[in-house]
TIZA-272943 format. One record per residue (C-alpha): residue number from 0; residue in one letter; x, z, y. Coordinates in Angstrom, 3 decimals. Each point is the difference from the previous one (the first is absolute). Layout:
N
NUM|A|X|Z|Y
...
REM end
This chain:
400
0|X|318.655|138.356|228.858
1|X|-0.915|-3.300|-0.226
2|X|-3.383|-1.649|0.863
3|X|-1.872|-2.094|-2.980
4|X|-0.906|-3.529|1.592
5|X|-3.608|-0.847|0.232
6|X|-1.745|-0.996|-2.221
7|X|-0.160|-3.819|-0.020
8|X|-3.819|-0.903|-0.085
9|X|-0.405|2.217|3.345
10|X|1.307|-3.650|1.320
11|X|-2.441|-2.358|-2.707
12|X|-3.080|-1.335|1.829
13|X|-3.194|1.775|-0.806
14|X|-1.470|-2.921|-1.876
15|X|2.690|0.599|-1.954
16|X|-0.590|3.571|-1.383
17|X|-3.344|-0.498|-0.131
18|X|0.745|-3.015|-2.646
19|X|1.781|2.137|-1.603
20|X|-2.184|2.849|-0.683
21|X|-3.003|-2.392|-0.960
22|X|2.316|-1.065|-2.214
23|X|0.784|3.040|-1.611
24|X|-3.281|1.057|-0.286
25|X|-1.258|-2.925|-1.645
26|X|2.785|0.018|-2.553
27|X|-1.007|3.980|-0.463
28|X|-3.626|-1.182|-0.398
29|X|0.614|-3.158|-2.758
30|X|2.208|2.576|-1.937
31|X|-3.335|2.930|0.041
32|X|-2.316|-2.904|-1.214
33|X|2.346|-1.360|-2.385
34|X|-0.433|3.919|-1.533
35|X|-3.502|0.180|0.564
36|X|-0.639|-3.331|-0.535
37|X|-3.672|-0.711|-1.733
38|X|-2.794|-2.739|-0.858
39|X|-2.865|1.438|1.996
40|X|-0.282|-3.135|2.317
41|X|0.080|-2.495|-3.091
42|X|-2.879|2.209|-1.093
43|X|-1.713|-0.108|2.595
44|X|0.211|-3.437|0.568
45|X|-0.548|-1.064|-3.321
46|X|-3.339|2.043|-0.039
47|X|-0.976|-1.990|3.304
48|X|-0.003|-3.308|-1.970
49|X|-1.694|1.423|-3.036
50|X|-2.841|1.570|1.279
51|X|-0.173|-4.078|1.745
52|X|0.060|-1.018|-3.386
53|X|3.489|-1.761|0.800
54|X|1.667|0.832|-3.697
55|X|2.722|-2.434|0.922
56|X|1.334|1.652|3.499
57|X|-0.890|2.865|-1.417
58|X|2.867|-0.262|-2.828
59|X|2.598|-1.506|2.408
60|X|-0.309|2.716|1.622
61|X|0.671|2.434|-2.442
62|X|1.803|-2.019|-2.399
63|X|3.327|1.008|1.571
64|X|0.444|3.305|-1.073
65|X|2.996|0.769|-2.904
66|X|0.494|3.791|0.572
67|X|-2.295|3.111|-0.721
68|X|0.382|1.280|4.093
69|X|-3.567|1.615|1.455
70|X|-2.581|-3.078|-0.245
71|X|1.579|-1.470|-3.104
72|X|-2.591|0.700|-2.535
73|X|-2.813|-0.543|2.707
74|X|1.457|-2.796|0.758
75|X|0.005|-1.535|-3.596
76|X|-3.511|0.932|-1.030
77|X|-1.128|-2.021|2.874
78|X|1.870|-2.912|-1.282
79|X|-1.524|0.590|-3.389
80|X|-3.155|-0.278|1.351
81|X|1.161|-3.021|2.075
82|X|1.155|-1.835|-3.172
83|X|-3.287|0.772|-1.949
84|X|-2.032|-1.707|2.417
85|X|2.605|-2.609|-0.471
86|X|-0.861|0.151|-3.597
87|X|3.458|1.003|-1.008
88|X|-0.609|2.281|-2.028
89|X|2.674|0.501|-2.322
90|X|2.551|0.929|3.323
91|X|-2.418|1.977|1.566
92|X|0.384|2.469|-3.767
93|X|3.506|0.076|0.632
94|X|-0.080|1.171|3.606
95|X|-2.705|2.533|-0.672
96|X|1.944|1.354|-2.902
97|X|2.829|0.000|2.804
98|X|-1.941|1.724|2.762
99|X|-1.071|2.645|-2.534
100|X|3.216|0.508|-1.240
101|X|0.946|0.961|3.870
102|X|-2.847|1.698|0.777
103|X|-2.636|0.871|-2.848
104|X|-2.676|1.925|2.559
105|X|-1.803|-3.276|1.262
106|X|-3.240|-0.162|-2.081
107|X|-0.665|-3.458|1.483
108|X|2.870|-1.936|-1.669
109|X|-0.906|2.416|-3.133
110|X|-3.385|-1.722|-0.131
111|X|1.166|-3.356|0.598
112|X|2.958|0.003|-2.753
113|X|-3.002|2.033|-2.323
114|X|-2.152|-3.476|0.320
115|X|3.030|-2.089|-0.449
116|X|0.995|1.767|-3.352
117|X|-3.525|0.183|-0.715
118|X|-0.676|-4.173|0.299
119|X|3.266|-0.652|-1.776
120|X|-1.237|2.263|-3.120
121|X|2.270|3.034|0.619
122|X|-2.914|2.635|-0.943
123|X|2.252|3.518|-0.330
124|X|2.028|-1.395|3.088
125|X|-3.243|-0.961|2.004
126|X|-1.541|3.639|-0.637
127|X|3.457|1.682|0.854
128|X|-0.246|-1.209|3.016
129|X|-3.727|0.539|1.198
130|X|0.985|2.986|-1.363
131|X|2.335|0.862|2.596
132|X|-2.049|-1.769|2.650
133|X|-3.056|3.135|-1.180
134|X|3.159|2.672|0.559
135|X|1.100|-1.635|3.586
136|X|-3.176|-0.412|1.387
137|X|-2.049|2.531|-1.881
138|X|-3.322|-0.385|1.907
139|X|-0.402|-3.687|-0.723
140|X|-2.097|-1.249|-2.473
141|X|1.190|-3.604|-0.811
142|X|3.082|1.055|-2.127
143|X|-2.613|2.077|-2.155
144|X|-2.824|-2.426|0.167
145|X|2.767|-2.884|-0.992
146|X|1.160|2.325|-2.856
147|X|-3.749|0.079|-1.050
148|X|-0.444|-3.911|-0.483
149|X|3.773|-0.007|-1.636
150|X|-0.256|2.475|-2.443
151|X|-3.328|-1.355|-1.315
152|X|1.682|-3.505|-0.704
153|X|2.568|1.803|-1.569
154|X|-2.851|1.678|-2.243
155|X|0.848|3.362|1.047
156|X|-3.619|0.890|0.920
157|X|0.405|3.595|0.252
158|X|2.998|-0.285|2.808
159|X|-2.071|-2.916|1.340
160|X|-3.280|2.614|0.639
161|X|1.998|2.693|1.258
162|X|1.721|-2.179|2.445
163|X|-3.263|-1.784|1.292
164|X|-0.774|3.952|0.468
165|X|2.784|0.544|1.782
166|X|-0.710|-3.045|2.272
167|X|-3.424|1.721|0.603
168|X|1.883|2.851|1.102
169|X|0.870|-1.299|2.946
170|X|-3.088|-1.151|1.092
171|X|0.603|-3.927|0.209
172|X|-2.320|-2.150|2.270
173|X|-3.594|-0.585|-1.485
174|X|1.346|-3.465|-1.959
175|X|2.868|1.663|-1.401
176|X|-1.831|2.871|-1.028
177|X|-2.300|-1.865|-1.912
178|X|2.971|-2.160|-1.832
179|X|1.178|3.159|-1.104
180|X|-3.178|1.463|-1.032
181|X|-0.626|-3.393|-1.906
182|X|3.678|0.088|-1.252
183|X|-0.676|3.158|-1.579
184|X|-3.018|-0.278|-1.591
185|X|1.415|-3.001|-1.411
186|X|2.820|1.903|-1.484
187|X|-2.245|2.871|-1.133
188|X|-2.216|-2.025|-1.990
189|X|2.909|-2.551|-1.699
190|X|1.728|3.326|-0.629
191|X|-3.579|1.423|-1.639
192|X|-0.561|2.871|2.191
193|X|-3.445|-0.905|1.336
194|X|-0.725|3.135|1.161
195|X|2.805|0.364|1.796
196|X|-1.239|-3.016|2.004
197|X|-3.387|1.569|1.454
198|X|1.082|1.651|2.945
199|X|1.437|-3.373|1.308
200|X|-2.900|-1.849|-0.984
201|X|-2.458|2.435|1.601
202|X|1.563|-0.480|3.627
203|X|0.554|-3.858|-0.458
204|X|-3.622|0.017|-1.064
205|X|-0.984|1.988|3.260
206|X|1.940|-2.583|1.950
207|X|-1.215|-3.508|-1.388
208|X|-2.610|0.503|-2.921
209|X|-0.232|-3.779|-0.272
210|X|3.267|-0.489|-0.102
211|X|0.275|-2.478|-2.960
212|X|3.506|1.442|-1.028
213|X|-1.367|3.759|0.487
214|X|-3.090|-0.931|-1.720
215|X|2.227|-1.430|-3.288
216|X|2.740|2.753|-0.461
217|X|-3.397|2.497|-0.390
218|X|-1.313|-2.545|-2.427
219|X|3.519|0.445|-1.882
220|X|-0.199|3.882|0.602
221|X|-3.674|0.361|-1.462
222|X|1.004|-2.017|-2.866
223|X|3.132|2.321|-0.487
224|X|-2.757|2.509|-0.026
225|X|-2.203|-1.488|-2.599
226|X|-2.527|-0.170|3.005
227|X|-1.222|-3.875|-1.323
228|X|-2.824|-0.471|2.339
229|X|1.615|1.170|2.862
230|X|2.655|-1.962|-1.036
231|X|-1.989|-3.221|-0.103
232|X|-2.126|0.472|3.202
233|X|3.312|0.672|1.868
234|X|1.671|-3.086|-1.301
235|X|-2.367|-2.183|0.916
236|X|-0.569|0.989|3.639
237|X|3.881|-0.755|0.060
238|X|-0.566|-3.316|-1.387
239|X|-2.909|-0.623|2.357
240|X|2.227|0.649|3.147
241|X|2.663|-2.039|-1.669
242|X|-0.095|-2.104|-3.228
243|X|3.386|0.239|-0.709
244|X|1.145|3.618|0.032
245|X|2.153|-0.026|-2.864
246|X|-0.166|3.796|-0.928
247|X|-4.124|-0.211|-0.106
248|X|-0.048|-3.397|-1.894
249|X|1.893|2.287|-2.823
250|X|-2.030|2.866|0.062
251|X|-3.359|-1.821|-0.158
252|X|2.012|-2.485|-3.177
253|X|0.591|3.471|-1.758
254|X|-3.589|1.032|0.655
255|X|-1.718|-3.392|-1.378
256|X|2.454|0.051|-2.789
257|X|-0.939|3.584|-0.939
258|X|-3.284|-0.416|0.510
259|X|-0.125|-3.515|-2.611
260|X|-0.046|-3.217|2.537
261|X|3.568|-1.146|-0.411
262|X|-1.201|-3.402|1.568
263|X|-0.558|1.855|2.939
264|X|2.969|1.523|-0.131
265|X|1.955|-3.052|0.078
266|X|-1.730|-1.610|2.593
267|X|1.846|3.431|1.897
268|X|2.983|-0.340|-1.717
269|X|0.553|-3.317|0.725
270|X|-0.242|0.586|3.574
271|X|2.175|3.041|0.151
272|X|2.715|-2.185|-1.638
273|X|-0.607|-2.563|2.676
274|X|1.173|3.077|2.329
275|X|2.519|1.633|-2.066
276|X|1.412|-2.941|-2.635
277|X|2.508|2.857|-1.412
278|X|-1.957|2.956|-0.645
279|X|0.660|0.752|-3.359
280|X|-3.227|2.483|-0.607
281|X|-2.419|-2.664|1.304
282|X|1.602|-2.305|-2.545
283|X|-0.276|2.161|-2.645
284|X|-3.699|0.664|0.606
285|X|-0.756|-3.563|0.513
286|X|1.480|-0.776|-3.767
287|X|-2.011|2.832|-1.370
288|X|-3.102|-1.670|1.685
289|X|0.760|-3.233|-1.583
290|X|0.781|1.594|-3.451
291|X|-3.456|1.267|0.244
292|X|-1.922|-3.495|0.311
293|X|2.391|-1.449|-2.760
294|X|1.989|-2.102|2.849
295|X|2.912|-0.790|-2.170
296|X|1.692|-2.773|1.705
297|X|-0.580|1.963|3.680
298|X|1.141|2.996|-1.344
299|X|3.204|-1.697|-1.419
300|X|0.947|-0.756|3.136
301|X|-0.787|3.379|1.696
302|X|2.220|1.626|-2.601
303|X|2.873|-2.013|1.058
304|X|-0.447|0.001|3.928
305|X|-0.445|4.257|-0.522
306|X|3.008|0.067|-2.264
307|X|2.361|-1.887|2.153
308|X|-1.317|2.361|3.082
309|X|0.382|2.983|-1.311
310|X|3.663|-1.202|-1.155
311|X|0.620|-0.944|3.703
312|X|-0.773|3.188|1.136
313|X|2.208|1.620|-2.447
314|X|2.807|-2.829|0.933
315|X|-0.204|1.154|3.788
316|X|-0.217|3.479|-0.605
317|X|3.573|-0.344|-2.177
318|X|1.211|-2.125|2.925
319|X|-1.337|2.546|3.270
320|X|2.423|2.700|-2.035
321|X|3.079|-2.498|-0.325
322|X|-0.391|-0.604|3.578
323|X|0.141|3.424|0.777
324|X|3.586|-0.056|-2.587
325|X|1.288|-2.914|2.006
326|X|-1.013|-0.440|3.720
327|X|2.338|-2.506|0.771
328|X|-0.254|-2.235|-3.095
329|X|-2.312|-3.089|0.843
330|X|-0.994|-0.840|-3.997
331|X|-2.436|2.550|-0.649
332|X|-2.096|-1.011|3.268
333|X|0.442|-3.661|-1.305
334|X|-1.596|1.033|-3.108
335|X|-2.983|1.895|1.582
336|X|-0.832|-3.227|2.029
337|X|-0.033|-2.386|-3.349
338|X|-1.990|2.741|-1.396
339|X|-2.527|-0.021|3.225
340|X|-0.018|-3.891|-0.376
341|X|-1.624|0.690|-3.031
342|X|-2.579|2.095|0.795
343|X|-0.645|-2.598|2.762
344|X|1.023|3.046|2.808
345|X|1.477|-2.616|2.357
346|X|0.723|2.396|2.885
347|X|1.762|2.697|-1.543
348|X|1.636|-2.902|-2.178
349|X|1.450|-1.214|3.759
350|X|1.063|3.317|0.872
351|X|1.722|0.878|-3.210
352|X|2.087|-3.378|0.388
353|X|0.701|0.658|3.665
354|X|0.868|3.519|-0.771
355|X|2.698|-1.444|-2.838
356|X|1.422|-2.206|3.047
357|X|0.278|2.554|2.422
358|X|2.295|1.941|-2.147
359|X|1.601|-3.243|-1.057
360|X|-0.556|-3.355|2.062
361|X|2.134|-1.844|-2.625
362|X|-2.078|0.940|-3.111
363|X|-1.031|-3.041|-0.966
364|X|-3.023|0.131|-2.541
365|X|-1.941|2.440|2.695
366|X|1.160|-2.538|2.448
367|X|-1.926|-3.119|-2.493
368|X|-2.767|2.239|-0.962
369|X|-0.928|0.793|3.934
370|X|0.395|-4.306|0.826
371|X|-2.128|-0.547|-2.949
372|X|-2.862|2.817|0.857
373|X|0.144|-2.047|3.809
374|X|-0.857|-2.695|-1.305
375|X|-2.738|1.276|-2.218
376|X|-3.327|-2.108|0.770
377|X|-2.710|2.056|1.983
378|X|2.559|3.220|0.325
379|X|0.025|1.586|3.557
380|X|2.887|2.552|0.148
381|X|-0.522|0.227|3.640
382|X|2.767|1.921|2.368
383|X|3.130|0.625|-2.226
384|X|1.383|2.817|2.173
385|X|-3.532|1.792|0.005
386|X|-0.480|-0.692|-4.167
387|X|3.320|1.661|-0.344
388|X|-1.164|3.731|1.465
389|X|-2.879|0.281|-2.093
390|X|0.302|2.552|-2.653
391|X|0.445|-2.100|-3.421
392|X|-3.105|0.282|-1.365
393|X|-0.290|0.137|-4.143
394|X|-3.642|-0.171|-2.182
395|X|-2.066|2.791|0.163
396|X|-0.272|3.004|-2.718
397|X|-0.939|-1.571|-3.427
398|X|-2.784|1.729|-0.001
399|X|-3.184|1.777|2.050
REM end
């Protein structure tokens, strides 16, 4: 029987071998990562220069990734956020929408893409997705309290009130609980359920009893009550504290109107107009008070300015529903600008235009309208990027 030779790297020098085996373990290593390969570190990383307020290092760092490994959708919410302090807005939609896509339980990037849809006019899109911020994150109050101040400008009062509720819930800090409180009294009373309204107003009156905006909603209430006097004392310790509070300048108009001084009551309504030039109620009363000292030629013109606002408001509330139809179709947001132009709403006028760009840089009459409202004399649109995440905002109920 024949002996089998040696084997041959018995005679290699150890260096040799132990090459060798580093070798093979790195190659064994490379091929496990390769499988397990994630995007933790960009994460990580990318967080690092955030929190520094370094949007730009923050993207590169994350801006690599292509695949959906562990990380991935992380990773691409950062860079959303990244690009919107860049004040790209319109990409930083389009990776949220991705990151979702990947992985929908990250309430974050649902809040962020919520105030996104809810800048560019996308109302039914906006609440969808505070929506499912409320189910990820179920003990947080901002999705609800944001659903509050949405709803209302949607003039769904009733949704608006129970969401502000909802907000309250979850027992917000003391300045959001008192925006919700406020919120939804203020959607109690346009939606003429003042009694509904008094617990609220009993613990913001506890709170701050001077409080000028406290002080006019239970003017508003008392006069929903027939309470007049009340009504009247309440109003003007409002309009003591501050001369302009627009909701107690109304209720004390409707009060010296009732009551036979309609030159009073213009001197009010005047001033609430100065506030509010869209307000279609206030208009209304102030051409009744005219009417009533035979102001023909004033009155003419109050006719006109309250007919052309209350057919604005019925323009933008056609346009908010196509919008809702057709996301991705820049006209309609176009049209809602020219229409804000004309009720002299300049910053919801930008965002509407910017909002018809982001879907389409190429569209060319938003692309005019926006150079145009830049160079409009004495208009301040301030920050673009931070314009373009506040919730479009449309005129108020047509009436109190």
């Amino acid at each position: 029987m024949s002996i089998p030779p040696a084997p041959r790297f018995r005679h290699l020098p150890p260096i040799i071998v132990l090459l060798s085996l580093f070798g093979v373990l790195i190659l064994i290593g490379w091929t496990y990562y390769q499988r397990r390969r994630d995007h933790w570190d960009e994460v990580f990383r990318a967080r690092y220069h955030l929190d520094r307020g370094q949007a730009d290092l923050a993207f590169q760092a994350v801006s690599g990734i292509r695949d959906t490994q562990p990380g991935a959708a992380e990773g691409l919410t950062i860079a959303a956020r990244a690009l919107l302090m860049l004040g790209n807005v319109s990409l930083a939609r389009r990776t949220l929408e991705r990151s979702l896509d990947m992985h929908a339980d990250q309430p974050e990037a649902a809040k962020m893409l919520a105030a996104i849809y809810l800048a560019a006019g996308d109302g039914q899109r906006g609440i969808a997705m505070l929506k499912q911020a409320a189910r990820l994150a179920p003990g947080d109050f901002r999705p609800w309290f944001a659903m509050g101040k949405v709803y209302h400008d949607l003039g769904n009062l009733e949704e608006s009130a129970a969401s502000y509720a909802q907000a309250l819930s979850r027992a917000p800090p003391v300045a959001e609980a008192t925006e919700s409180r406020l919120g939804r009294v203020r959607a109690l009373l346009d939606a003429n359920q003042p009694e509904q309204a008094t617990g609220d107003l009993v613990e913001l009156s506890k709170r701050a009893p001077e409080d000028p905006d406290v002080l006019a909603l239970s003017a508003r209430r008392a006069r929903d009550l027939g309470r007049t006097d009340e009504a009247g004392e309440l109003a003007d310790r409002a309009l003591r504290s501050d001369p302009s509070n627009f909701d107690a300048l109304l209720v004390r108009a409707r009060l010296r109107f009732l009551s036979r001084q309609p030159k009073l009551a213009i001197v009010d309504l005047e001033k609430a107009l100065s506030v509010n030039t869209n307000d279609v109620a206030t208009l209304q009363l102030l051409l009744q008070s005219q009417e009533t000292l035979g102001l023909t030629h004033e009155a003419a013109q109050t006719r006109d300015r309250a007919d052309r606002a209350r057919d604005r408001v019925a323009l933008m509330d056609r346009l908010t529903k196509v919008i809702d139809q057709r996301p991705d179709d820049p006209e309609p947001r176009w049209r809602m600008g020219r229409a804000a132009i004309d009720g002299e709403m300049y910053v919801l006028a930008y965002q509407c235009f910017q909002a018809a760009l982001d879907i389409d840089p190429g569209y060319k009459p938003a692309r005019e309208a926006l150079e145009a409202l830049r160079s409009h004399r004495g208009f301040d649109y301030g920050s673009p990027s931070r314009l373009r995440l506040q919730p479009m905002r449309r005129p108020g109920p047509l009436a109190h």
